[in-house]
Structures are given as structure tokens and as C-alpha cells.
C-alpha positions in Angstrom: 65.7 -10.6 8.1 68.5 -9.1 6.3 66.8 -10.3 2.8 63.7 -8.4 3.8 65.6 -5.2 4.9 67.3 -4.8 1.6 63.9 -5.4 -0.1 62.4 -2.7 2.2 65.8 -0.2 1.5 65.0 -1.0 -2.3 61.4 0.1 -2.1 61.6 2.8 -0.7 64.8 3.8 -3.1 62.9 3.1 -6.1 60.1 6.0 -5.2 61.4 8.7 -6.7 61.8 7.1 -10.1 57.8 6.8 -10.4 56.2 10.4 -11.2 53.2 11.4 -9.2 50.8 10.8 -12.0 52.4 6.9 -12.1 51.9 6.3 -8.5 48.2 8.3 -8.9 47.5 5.3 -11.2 49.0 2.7 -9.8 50.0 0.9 -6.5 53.6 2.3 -6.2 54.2 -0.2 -3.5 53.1 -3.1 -5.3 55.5 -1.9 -8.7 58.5 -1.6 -6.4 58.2 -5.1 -5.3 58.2 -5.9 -8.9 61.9 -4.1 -9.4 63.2 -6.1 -6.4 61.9 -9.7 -7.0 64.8 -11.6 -6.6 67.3 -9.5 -5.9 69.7 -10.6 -2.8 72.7 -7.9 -3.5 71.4 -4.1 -2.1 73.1 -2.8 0.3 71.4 0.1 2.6 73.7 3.6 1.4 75.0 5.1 4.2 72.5 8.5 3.6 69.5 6.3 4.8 70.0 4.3 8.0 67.4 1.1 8.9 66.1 3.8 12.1 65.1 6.6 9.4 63.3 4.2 7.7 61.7 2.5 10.7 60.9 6.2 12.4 59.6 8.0 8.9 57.1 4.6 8.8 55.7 5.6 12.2 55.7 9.2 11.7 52.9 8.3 8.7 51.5 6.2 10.9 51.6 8.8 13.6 50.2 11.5 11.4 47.4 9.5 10.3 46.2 8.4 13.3 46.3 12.3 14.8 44.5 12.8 11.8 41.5 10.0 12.0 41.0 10.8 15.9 41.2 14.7 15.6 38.3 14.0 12.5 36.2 11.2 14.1 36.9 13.5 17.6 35.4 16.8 15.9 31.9 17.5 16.3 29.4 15.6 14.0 32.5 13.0 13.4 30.3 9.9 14.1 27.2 11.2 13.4 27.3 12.6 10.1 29.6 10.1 9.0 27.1 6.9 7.5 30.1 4.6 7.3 30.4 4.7 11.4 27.3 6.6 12.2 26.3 4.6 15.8 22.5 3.3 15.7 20.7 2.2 18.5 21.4 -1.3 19.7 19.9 -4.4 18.4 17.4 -4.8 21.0 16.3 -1.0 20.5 15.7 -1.1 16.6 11.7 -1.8 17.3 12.3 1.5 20.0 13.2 3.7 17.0 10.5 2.4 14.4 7.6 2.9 16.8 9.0 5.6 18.4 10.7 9.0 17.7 13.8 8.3 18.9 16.4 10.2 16.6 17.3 11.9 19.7 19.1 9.1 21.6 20.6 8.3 18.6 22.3 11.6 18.1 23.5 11.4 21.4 25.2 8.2 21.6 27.1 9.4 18.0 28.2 12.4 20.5 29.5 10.3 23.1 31.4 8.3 21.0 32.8 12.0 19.5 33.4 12.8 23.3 35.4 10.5 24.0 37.5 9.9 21.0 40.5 11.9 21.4 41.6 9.7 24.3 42.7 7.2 21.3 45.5 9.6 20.6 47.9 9.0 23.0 47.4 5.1 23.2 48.6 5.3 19.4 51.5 7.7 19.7 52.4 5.1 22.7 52.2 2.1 20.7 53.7 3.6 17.3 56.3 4.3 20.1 56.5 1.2 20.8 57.0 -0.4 17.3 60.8 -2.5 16.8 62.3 -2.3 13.9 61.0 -6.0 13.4 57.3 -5.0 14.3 57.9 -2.1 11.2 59.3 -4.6 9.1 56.8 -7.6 9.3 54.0 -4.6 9.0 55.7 -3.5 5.8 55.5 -7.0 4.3 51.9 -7.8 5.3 48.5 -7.1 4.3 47.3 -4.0 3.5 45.7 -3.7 7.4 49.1 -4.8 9.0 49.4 -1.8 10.8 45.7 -1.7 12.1 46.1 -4.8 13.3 48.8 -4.1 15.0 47.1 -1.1 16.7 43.8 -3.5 17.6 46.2 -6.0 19.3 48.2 -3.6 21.4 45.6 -0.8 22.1 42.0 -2.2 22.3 42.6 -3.1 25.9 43.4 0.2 27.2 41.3 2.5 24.4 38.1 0.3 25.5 39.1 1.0 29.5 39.8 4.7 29.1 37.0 5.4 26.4 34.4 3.6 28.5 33.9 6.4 31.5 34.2 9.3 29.4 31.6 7.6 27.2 29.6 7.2 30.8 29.4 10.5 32.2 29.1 12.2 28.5 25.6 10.3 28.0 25.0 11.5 31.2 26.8 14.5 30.9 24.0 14.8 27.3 20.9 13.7 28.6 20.9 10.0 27.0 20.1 8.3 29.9 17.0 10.5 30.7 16.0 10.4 26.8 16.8 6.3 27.0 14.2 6.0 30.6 11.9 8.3 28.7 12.0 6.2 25.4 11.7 2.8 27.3 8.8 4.0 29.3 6.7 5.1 26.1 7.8 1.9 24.5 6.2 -0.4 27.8 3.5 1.4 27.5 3.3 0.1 23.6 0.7 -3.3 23.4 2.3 -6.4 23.4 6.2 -5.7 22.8 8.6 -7.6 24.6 10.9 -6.2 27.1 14.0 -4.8 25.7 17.5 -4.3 27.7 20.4 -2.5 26.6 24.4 -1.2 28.2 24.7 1.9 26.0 27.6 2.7 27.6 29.3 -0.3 26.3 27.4 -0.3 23.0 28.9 3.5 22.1 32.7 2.0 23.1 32.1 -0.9 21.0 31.1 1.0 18.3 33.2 3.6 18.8 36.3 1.8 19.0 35.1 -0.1 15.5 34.6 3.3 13.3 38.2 4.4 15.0 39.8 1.1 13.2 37.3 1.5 10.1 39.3 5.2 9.4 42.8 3.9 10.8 42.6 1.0 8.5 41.6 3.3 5.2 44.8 5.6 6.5 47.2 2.9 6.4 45.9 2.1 2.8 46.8 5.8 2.1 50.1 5.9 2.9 50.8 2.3 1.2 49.5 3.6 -2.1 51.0 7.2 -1.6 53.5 8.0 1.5 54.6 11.2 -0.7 51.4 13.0 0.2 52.8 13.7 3.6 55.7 16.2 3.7 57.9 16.3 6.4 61.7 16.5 6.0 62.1 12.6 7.3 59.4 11.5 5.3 61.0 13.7 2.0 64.3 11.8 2.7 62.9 8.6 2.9 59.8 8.6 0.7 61.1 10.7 -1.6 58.6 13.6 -1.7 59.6 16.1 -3.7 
């Protein structure tokens, strides 16, 4: 651990050195790593203590996430997005070819916008609840360390807290009435088979899956570039000018 900690300390030292059109170009993480390889003799200078660098981690993290679920939370935030844009279940894909039923479809995506500003709070709690270790063994991970932090200590309690706001907001939209209406048109289709479907849990599911898509492109972000963000910790410790 104390091998790693210097190797951290020297990363984050080196920074500066690399101007903005270097680290534009290339990973500035991955050329820092290069500097230290091998090296066994930094010591962490008294200016910087291990929490600063532990706390100005999370506070990326922490401003990133704010940033993904106040996005994703914003109207049109599923639905206009293609790369988490909620379709209709499965079992409903014949639905939407024989029938017009664009409708439903924008309704689930606003469900899933509905409820996801809940997520903030479970990832200020758990970026909270990071350890110096936890920050450490996420700094020396893959590039989706962090996210998979957040899927193992959150998913629990986002999918519990997103799933009755996601409820009464397709109820709250008319989903469940365009969903009735949809399936009765569709039975009254010649020979289709029946078709089921828990849209309630199929928005969460979804939901939860375009949250970690954006969470895990953020955490890329700050990797390749932590000066972008500009707060005095993160100027100390990153080295933002």
C-alpha cells in the first residue's frame, strides 16, 4: 500500500509538467505511470496530504455524477438521447411494428427522466463512503473502477427508490392507459400470440443501465483530463491552472 500511495502522490505531481494541448493528445494518466515505473523513493510533500488527494478524487467523482443525473434527469434526457433511449420491451417490439405506439415509448423515456434525480443522493452517499483504500484500488484499476464501484454499492437501493417513482409517474403520464389501449388493439390483431410485460420494472432496468452508461463515460473524463474541473481542491491537487 505504501508503494501504491507514492505512485498515486507521483501522478498526480507530475500533472502540471504536461501542457493542456499534451494531455488533449494524450492519456495524461497513462504518461505519468510511465515517469514513475519503478520508482520506490517519493515521499508525499507535506503541501498535499493522502485525504486531499482521496477527497479531490471524490469531489470529480461527485461533480460528475451531479452532472450525469441532473442531464439524464432533465427533460428529453432519455428520450432524445439514442445511446439510452428506452424502447419497448422485448415482448412488445411486434406491438410497435403493427401498431402506432410511439406514444408509450415516449412515456416510459419520461418515467425513467422522472425518476432519475433520486440517483443523486445514493452517489454523494456512497462517494461518502469511499476509504482511502476504496480511492486507491479505483485509481489503479480499469478505466470503469469507479462505476463499478457505484453499481456494487448503489444498485440495491437506486433500483428500490427508482422503482415507485417510476410506478406512479407512468401512471402519473398515462402509460398504463396507452399500454391497456395498445394491447387491446394488438388482441384484436389475427393470430399474434399473447404478449406480457412489467414496464415498471423494464423503465428501472433500463433506467438504472443508461445512468451507469453516462457515469462510466464521466469517469473516463476525468482519468484522461481531471483539470477540466476547477475547484480550489481539485487546482491543488490536479494541478489546474
Amino acid at each position: 500500500m505504501k508503494k501504491s500511495r507514492k505512485a498515486i502522490v507521483l501522478v498526480l505531481l507530475v500533472l502540471p509538467v504536461f501542457s493542456s494541448q499534451s494531455i488533449a493528445a494524450d492519456n495524461w494518466w497513462e504518461k505519468a505511470l510511465t515517469l514513475i515505473s519503478g520508482s520506490d523513493d517519493v515521499s508525499i510533500p507535506a503541501e498535499l496530504s493522502s485525504s486531499e488527494i482521496a477527497d479531490a478524487f471524490k469531489l470529480a467523482l461527485s461533480i460528475g455524477s451531479e452532472e450525469v443525473v441532473s442531464r439524464l434527469g432533465g427533460v428529453d434526457g432519455f428520450n432524445a438521447d439514442p445511446a439510452i433511449h428506452i424502447p419497448l420491451p422485448d415482448e412488445l417490439s411486434r406491438v410497435k411494428t403493427l401498431l402506432a405506439a410511439d406514444d408509450l415509448e415516449l412515456r416510459l423515456n419520461r418515467a425513467a427522466e422522472s425518476a432519475t434525480p433520486i440517483a443523486k443522493e445514493l452517489f454523494l452517499e456512497a462517494i461518502a463512503d469511499m476509504t482511502f483504500a476504496d480511492v486507491m484500488e479505483i485509481y489503479q484499476g480499469p478505466k470503469d473502477s469507479a462505476t463499478n464501484y457505484f453499481q456494487q454499492q448503489m444498485s440495491q437501493s437506486l433500483r428500490s427508490q427508482m422503482r415507485p417513482i417510476v410506478e406512479e409517474s407512468l401512471s402519473q403520464v398515462g402509460a398504463i392507459q396507452v399500454f391497456d389501449r395498445v394491447i387491446g388493439r394488438y388482441k384484436e390483431l389475427p393470430l399474434v400470440p399473447d404478449v406480457s410485460a412489467d414496464l415498471t420494472d423494464h423503465v428501472v432496468t433500463k433506467g438504472m443501465e443508461g445512468i451507469f452508461f453516462y457515469i462510466a463515460k464521466e469517469e473516463v473524463a476525468i482519468r484522461e483530463n481531471p483539470v477540466r474541473q476547477t475547484t480550489d481542491l481539485l487546482k491543488k491537487v490536479f494541478g489546474a491552472q
